[in-house]
N, C-alpha and C positions, 0 to 999 in steps of 0.2 A: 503626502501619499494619499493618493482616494480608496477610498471602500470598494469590493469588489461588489459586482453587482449580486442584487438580492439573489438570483436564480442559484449563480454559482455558489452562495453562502449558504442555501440551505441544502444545494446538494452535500458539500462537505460535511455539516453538521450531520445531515441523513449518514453520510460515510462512517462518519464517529462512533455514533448510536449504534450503527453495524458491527464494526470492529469488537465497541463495547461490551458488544450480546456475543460475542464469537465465546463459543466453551475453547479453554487452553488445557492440553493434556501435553504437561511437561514433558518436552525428550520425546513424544512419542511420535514415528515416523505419519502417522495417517495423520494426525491431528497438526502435524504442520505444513503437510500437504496440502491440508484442506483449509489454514490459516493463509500460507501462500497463494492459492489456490484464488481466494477470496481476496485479497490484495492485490492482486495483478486484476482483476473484473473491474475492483475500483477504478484506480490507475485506468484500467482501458478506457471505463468510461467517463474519465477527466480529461481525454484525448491527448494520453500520453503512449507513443512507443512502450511497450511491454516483454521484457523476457524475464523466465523464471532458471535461474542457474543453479547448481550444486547438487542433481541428483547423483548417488542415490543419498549424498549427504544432507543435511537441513540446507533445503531449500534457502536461494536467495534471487529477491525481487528484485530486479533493476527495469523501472521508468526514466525515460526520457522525453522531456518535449521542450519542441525548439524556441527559444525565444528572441525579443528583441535586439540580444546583444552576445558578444562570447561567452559573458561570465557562465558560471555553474553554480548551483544550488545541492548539495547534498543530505538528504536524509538519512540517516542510518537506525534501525532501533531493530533492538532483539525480540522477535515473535513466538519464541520457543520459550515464557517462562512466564508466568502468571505476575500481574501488578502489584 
């Protein structure tokens, strides 16, 4: 497997540092609006398809972007609860 190129490794890490700094207010509808909000921008700009589902429930991000082959890759993580 090769290393992705430099550019897109430090975007991600920049991604990270972002997320990291995001304040989490448990359960609460603004602050995961604005958590989703903020993860679909990423995502867009990793030049993935972006929709934002489940209003007016906790928000849910679904990216997609096409690749070499059928398979699929799934990430899933809960963004409504502090680490």
């Amino acid at each position: 497997m090769s290393a992705p190129p430099p550019l897109l490794t430090e975007k991600l890490v920049q991604c990270m540092r972002t997320l990291c700094a995001q304040p989490s207010g448990v359960g609460q509808p603004d602050d995961l609006a604005a958590s989703a909000d903020l993860i679909a921008g990423m995502l867009h700009s990793l030049g993935m398809q972006v929709r934002v589902a489940g209003a007016p429930a906790p928000p849910v991000v679904l990216g997609r972007r096409a690749g070499r082959s059928q398979r699929a890759l799934l990430f899933s993580h809960r963004f409504d609860t502090p680490p």
